[in-house]
C-alpha positions in Angstrom: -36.1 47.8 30.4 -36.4 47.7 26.5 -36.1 49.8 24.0 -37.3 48.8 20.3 -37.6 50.8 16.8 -38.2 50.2 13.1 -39.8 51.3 10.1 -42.4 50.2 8.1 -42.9 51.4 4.5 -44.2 50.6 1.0 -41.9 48.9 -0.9 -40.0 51.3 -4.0 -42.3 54.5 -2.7 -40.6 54.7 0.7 -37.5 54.2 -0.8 -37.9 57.4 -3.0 -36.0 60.8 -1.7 -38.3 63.4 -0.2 -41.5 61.7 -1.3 -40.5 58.5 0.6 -41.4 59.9 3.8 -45.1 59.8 3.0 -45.2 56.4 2.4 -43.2 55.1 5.2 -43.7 55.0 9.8 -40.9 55.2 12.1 -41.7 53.3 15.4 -40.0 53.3 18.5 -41.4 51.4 21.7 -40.2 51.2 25.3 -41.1 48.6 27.9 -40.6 48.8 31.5 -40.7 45.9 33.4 -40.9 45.5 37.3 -40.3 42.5 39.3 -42.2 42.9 43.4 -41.5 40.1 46.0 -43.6 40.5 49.2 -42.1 38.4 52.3 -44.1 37.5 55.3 -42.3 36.8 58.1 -43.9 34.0 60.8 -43.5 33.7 64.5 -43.3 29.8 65.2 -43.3 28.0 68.4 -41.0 24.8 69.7 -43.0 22.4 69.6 -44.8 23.2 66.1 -41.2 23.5 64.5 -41.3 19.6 64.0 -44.7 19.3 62.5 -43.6 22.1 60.0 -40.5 20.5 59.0 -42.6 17.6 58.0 -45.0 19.3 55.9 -41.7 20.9 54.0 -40.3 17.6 53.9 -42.9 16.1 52.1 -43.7 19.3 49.6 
């Protein structure tokens, strides 16, 4: 999770007491993230457990 903020504003008007407020934006931003892993589970036989070592082998 993130949390951002600023301000924007025109230079020596935002800077002005009272009136500075019209001439200048206050931001604030949050960003949620998620992160999904999905694991299938496989059934495999004896005899096909060498031809899959193999194939990992050569990947």
């Amino acid at each position: 999770r993130k949390n951002k903020s600023g301000s924007d504003s025109v230079p020596l008007l935002g800077d002005i007491p009272w009136l500075g407020q019209l001439f200048r934006h206050d931001g604030k931003e949050d960003e949620r993230r998620e992160l999904v892993v999905f694991i299938t589970p496989r059934l495999v036989r004896q005899n096909n457990l060498c031809i899959i070592k193999k194939a990992l082998f050569l990947h």
